[in-house]
C-alpha positions, 0 to 999 in steps of 0.5 A: 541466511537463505529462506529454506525450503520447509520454511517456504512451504509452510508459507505456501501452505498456510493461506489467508484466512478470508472470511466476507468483507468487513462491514466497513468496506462492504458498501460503496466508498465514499467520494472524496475530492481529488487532490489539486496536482502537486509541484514537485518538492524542490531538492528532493529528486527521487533515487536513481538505480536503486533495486527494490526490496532485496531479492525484489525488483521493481514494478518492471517497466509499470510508470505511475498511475499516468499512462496506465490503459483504464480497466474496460467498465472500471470507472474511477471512483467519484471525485478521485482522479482516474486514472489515465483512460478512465472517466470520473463518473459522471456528474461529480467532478473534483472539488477543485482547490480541496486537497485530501486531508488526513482522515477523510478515508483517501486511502480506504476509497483509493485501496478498493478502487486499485484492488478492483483494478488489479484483481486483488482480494481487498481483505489482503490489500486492505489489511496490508495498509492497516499494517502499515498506516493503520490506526484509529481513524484509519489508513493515513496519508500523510504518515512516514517511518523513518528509519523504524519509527512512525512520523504522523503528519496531519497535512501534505505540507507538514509531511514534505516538510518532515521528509525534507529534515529526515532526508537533510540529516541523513535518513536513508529508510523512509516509508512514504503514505497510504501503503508505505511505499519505502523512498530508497527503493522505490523513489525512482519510480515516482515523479517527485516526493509529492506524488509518493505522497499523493493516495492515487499513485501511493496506492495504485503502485503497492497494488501494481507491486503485489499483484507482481509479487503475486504474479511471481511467488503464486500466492497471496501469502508469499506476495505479502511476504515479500511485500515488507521482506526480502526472501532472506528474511525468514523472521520478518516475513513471518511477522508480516504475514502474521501481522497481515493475518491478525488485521484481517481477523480484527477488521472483520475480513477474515478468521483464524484457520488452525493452520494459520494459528499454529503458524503464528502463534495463536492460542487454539480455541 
């Protein structure tokens, strides 16, 4: 089924509801220690020539986050690696031989230094993560869903080993990290595995990928369509930016406006 067209413009229309930042997030990030460089995971190269998401090619020539030209004043945020050209700040090294472990707020750190690099709002790019690693202790590393069903890891090695059995039986839909990046369609844009794994280049590729989606569809609200749906998918899109729009109000982000409550369903108030 194609997207119509009244569907496409209710999108276009409907806009995210913004609304300050959430508490959460309004002060500075905490440091967290860099991630010791990962060998790859013997046996599991990434997949060649596969398109992205229906309808969505990849991140056009856009490598991982090596070789990436800093953002001119951007430093990287203390003890995270910069990404390549941009300096840690000064004085607080990487902990060396500290790898990130699940729940120590990686994710949250490496969201709101990439929507700061690619001009990203961060209530939408936040909330996009919510959606997708989101629980409790918040954005989780180390969290997979294979084909549709969450698969919580509590360390880097649990989760290549997670990945080594569902690839070994036949898993073909995989969703890797911080911001899901989906294994099938997007595994050849990584170096190994472990670096779909890793926060910094988990995070900085979906910031790399939305803002092209945004580049491309115009808004916000189209981008994150596309972000989880192909543009055939009327159904699911609505879920996901539904589903975007509700983690944007629950974490303080954003509130409902009457057109976003009509559009997913809410009671009117």
């Amino acid at each position: 089924m194609c997207e119509r067209p009244a569907f496409r413009a209710a999108l276009a229309w409907l806009g995210l509801a913004l609304a300050g930042a959430a508490p959460a997030l309004a002060g500075p990030v905490p440091a967290q220690p860099a991630a010791p460089a990962q060998p790859a995971a013997p046996g599991q190269p990434a997949f060649a020539g596969q398109p992205a998401v229906a309808g969505q090619p990849a991140v056009a020539g856009q490598p991982a986050v090596a070789g990436q030209p800093a953002v001119a004043g951007q430093p990287a945020v203390a003890g995270q690696p910069a990404v390549a050209g941009q300096p840690a700040v000064a004085g607080q090294p990487a902990v060396a031989g500290q790898p990130a472990v699940a729940g120590q707020h990686i994710c949250e750190a490496q969201v709101a230094a990439a929507a700061k690099r690619y001009d990203i709002p961060l209530a939408v790019f936040y909330a996009v993560g919510l959606l997708e690693t989101g629980g409790r202790n918040g954005l989780q590393p180390y969290t997979m869903n294979i084909e549709g069903r969450s698969a919580p890891n509590p360390s880097l090695s649990a989760a290549l080993a997670t990945f080594e059995a569902a690839h070994r039986r036949g898993a073909s839909l995989i969703d890797i990290g911080c911001m899901q990046i989906n294994y099938r369609w997007h595994g050849k844009n990584f170096a190994s595995v472990t670096e779909m794994f890793d926060p910094a280049h988990n995070v900085d590729y979906a910031a790399r990928f939305l803002r092209e989606l945004k580049t491309r569809e115009k808004t916000w609200t189209l981008a994150v369509a596309r972000y989880n749906a192909g543009p055939n998918n009327n159904a699911a899109q609505k879920q996901y930016v539904c589903g975007v729009i509700r983690k944007m109000v629950n974490s303080g982000f954003g509130s409902w406006t009457t057109n976003a409550r009509a559009f997913c369903g809410e009671p009117a108030v």
